[in-house]
Every structure is written in structure tokens, then in C-alpha cells.
C-alpha positions in Angstrom: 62.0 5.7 2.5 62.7 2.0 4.0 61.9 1.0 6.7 65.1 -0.2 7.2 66.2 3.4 6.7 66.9 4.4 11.0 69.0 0.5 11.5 71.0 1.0 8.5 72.1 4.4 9.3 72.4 3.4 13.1 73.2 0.1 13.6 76.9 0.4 15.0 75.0 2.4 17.9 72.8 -0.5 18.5 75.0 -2.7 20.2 76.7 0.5 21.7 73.6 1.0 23.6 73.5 -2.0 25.1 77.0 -2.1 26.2 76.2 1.4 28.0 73.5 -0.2 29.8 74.5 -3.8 30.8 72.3 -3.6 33.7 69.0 -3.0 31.5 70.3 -5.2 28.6 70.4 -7.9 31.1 67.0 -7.6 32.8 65.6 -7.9 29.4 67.5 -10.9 28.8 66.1 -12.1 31.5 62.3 -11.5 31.1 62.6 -12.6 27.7 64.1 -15.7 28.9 61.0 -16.0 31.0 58.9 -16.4 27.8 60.9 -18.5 25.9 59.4 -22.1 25.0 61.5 -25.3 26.2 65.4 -25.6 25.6 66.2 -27.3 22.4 63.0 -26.1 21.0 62.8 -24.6 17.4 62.8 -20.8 17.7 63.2 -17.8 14.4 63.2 -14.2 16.1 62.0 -11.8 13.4 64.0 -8.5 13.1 67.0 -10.2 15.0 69.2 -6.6 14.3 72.9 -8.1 15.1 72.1 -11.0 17.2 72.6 -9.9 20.7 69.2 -11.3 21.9 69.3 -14.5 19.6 72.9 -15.9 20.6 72.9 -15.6 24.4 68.9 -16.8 24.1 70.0 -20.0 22.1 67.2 -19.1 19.3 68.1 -21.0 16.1 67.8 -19.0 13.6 67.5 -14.7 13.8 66.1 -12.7 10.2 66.6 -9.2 9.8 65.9 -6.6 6.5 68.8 -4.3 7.5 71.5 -5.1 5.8 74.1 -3.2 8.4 72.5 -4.9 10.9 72.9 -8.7 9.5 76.1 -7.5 8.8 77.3 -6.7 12.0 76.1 -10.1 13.4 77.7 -11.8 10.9 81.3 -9.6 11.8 80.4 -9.8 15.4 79.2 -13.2 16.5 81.2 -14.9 13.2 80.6 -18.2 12.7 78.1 -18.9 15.5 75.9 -16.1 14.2 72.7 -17.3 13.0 70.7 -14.4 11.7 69.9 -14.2 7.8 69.1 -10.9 5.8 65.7 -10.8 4.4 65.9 -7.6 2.0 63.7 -5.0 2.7 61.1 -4.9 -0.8 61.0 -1.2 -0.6 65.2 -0.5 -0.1 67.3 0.8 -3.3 69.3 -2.6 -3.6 69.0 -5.8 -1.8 71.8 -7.9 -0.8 71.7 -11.6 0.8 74.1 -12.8 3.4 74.6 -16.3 4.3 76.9 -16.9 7.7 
């Protein structure tokens, strides 16, 4: 089984989650701000799922290996959205999406 398996079958409850809990969603925007190196730095978050972390964050580029999930960034954020699929080696069929 993928790894991927759990986002791909989830994902449109992903960003549900976080719309339920605004309050939490923001607190960990806000500690992960914290973290983050200098503005206008050069930044990749690894397993970027639909982008709701990487946008608001300003980080440059986002990649993810579920395919649902890339998606939904691309559908969500459009053209601003900057996370990349990176196929999972061990799913059934790989697909690349390019925002």
C-alpha cells in the first residue's frame, strides 16, 4: 500500500478540518511562523498536502506525493499555488502536475 494511500482517500477532509478548527489552525500558523527563516528567504516545505500552510506562510515552493492533495491546491489556491506533485515510487500510477 502507498503511503500516500490515507491523503488520497482523505484529502477533501483535510482542509475540512482546518476550517472546523480556525482557532487551532491559526495557533499553528503562528508557531510555525515563529520558526520560519527571514522574509524573502528561499523556503520548499516537503509534504505541502493542499497548500494551506505554504500560501499564508509565503514559502516558495510546497512538494507533495499525493496526487488528491496536489490537486486540491492546484483547484484551491489556482494560480498562486505553488506546490508540485512528486509521485509516490510505490503508488499504481503516477501523475505530474505543474500549476
Amino acid at each position: 500500500m502507498p503511503v500516500t494511500d490515507p491523503f488520497d482517500t482523505f484529502s477533501g477532509l483535510y482542509d475540512m478540518w482546518f476550517e472546523t478548527h480556525a482557532g487551532l489552525y491559526e495557533n499553528e500558523l503562528a508557531a510555525v511562523r515563529r520558526l520560519m527563516p527571514e522574509p524573502g528567504s528561499r523556503t520548499i516545505e516537503i509534504g505541502a498536502g493542499t497548500g494551506r500552510f505554504a500560501l499564508p506562510l509565503g514559502i516558495g515552493l510546497g512538494v507533495e506525493p499525493s496526487a488528491p492533495m496536489a490537486g486540491r491546491a492546484l483547484y484551491e489556491q489556482g494560480r498562486t499555488c505553488c506546490v508540485r506533485l512528486v509521485p509516490d515510487p510505490g503508488a499504481r500510477k503516477t501523475s505530474v502536475l505543474y500549476p
